[in-house]
N, C-alpha and C positions, 0 to 999 in steps of 0.2 A: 586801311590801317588795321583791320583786323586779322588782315591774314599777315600782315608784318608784326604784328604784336603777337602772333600763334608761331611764328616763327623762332620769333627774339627767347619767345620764352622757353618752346622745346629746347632753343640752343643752352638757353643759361639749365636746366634742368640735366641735360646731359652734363655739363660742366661740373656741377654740384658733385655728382654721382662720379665720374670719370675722378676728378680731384679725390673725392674721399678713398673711393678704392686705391689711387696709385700712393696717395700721402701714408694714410695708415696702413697700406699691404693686404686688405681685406681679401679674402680667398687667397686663389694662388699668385696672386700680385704682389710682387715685391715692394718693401719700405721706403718709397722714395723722395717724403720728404718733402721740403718746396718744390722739389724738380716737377714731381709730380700736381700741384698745385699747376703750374706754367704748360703742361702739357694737358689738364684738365678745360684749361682759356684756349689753348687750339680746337681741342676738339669740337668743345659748345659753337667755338666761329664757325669752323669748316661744316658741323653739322648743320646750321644756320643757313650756311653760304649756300648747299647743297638743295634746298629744300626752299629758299629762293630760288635759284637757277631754274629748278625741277617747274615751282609755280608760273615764273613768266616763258619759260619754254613751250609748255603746254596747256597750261589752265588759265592766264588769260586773255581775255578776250578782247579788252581794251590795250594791252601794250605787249603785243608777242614778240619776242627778240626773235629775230632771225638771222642767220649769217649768211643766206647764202643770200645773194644779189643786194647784199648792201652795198651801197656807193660810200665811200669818203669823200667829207667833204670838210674842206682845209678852213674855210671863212667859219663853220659852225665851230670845229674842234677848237681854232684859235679863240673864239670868244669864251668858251667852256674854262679854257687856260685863264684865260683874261681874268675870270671872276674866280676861277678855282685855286690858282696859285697865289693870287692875294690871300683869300679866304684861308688859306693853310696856317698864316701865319697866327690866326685866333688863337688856334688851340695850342699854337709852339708858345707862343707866350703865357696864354694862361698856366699850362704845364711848366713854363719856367718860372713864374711867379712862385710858384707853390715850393719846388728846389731849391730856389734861392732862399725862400725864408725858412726852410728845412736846414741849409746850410747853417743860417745864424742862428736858427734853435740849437747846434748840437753846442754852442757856446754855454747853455743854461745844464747840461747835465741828460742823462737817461730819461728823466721823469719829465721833464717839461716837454722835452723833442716826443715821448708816448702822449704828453697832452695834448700835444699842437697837433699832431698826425689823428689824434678822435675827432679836434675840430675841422679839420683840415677833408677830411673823408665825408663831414656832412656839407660839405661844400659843392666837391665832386658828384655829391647825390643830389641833389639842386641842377646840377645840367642836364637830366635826360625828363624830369619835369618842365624845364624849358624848352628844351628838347620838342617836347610835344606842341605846345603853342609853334614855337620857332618855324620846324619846317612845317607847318597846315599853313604860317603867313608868307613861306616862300613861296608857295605854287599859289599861291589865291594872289598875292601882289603881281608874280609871273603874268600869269594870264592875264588881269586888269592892266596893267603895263601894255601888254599887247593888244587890248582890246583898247586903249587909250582913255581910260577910266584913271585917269591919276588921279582923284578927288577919292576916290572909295579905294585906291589901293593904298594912301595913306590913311585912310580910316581904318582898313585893314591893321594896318602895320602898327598905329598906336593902342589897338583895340587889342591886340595878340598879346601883345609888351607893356601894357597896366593888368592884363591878366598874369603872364609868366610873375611879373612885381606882385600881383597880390598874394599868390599861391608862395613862392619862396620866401618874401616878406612876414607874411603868417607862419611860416616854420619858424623861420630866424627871430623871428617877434618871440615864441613861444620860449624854443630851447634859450633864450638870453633871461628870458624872466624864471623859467625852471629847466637850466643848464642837468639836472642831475636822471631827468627822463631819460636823455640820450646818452649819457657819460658812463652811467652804470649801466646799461648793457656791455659795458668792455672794461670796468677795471674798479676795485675796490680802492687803489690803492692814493692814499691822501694828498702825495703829492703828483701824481697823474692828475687826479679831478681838479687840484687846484688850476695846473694851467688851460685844463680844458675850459675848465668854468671859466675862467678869467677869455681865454676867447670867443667864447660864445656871448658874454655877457658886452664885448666888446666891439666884435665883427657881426653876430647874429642880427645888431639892427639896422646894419646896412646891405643883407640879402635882398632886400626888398630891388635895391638901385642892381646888384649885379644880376638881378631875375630882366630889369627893365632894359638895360646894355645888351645881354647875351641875344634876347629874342629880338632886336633892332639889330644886332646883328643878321641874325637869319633873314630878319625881314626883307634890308637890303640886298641879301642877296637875290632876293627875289625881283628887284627894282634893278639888278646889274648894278649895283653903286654901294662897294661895301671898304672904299678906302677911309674914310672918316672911321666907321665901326674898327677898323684893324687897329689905326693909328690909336684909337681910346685904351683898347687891350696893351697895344704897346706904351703906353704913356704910366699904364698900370705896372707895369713890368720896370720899367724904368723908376716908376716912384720908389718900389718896393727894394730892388736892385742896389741903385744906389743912395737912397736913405737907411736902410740896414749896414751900407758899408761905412758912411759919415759915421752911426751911432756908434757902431764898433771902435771907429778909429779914433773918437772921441770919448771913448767909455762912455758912453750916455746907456748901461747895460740894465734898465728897468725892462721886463718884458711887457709892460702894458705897452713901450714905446713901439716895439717893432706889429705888434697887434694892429694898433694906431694906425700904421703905415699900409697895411690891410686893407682899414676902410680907406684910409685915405687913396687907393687904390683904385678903390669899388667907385667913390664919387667923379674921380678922374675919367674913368672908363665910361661910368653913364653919361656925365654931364656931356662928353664929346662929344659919344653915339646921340644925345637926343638933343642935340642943340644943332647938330650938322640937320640931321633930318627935318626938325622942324625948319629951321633956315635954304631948305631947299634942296639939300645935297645927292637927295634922286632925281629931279628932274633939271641940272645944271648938265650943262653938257648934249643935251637931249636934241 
């Protein structure tokens, strides 16, 4: 983890620097703008990507890529599919979630759609916190699964997933009781705070349930058994989806309502993911 986190970071530092130069024209760099922002996020990847490669090529020792005399083998690649093309569909949802009630913000005017996008962005930064728990319980459930430890790989996996809950919990707990920490780093302006306030105060105390969903997702993946976790994401999407469109088409145009639909979202998504798992849903099928 530490040499992926030495990686992660020279990439985002390169990105930082690359962005500033190409947006503002700094030296003999032309003014480009966002263009330039979008070509500062390639760079930070590919430099990233590079210095991976470089690492497991030749520096280490536990898992050296090689290509020459590797064998394909169809039964591993298929299973990798199995778990990885479900698994895709987490993040298309979550990201659709977010669009969609982007859409219905732009109904409230300039200032609400800038609030919802301040709350909406400390959401996104809550995943790579989960993040950390998530995959350490994927390969430690992995392994226990193989070694037929299912009693300690679910202890893994709810021990990972009341931590990810308690760390994003405690943010979301924090910015809903003082919404103005986070809000004024990005904008003075009374009616931006308002609706950011007004979603933090609303969504921030149900962070907790989508810290404990996200990393049960990961978990199962590590169990091979992450349709239940999908299905929750997608139930989330769906709540959000088409309860923003009833409200619309009902005039029901309060924005605490479409907030609402947010957590009501988060409880969806968790109660699925931790009710499948607790009721069995990794070792069915076994």
């Amino acid at each position: 983890m530490w040499t992926a986190s030495k990686n992660l970071v020279a990439g985002s530092i390169v990105q930082i620097f690359v962005s500033a130069i190409l947006i503002f024209g700094i030296g003999p760099s032309p003014t480009m703008g966002i263009s330039g922002a979008a070509i500062g996020v390639i760079s930070g990847y590919l430099f990233s990507s590079i210095l991976f490669i470089r690492y497991l090529l030749a520096h280490c020792p536990e898992l050296k890529l090689q290509f020459s005399g590797a064998k394909i083998k169809i039964v591993s690649m298929l299973i990798i599919f199995k778990v990885g093309i479900l698994s895709s569909l987490n993040p298309i949802c979550s990201v659709a979630s977010v669009i969609a009630m982007t859409s219905f913000m732009t109904q409230f005017g300039v200032e609400t759609l800038a609030g919802f996008g301040i709350g909406a962005r400390l959401e996104f930064l809550m995943i790579p916190m989960i993040f950390g728990f998530g995959t350490a319980s994927t390969a430690m459930i992995g392994v226990n699964f193989g070694a037929n430890q299912i009693k300690r790989a679910y202890k893994i996996g709810w021990t990972a997933s009341l931590f990810a809950a308690l760390l994003v919990g405690s943010i979301g707990a924090l910015f809903a009781i003082f919404p103005e920490i986070w809000i004024e780093l990005f904008t003075k302006e009374a009616g931006v705070q308002l609706a950011a306030t007004t979603y933090l105060r609303i969504v921030g105390p149900f962070y907790f349930l989508f810290g404990l969903a996200l990393c049960l997702y990961f978990a199962s993946q590590g169990a091979g058994r992450v349709l239940w976790p999908v299905l929750g994401v997608v139930f989330r999407f769906v709540i959000i989806f088409c309860g923003g469109l009833l409200l619309v088409r009902y005039n029901f145009m309060e924005l605490d309502y479409f907030y609402y639909l947010i957590a009501a979202g988060f409880i969806a998504q968790a109660l699925t993911s931790a009710l499948s798992v607790y009721f069995g849903a990794w070792t069915k099928g076994r």
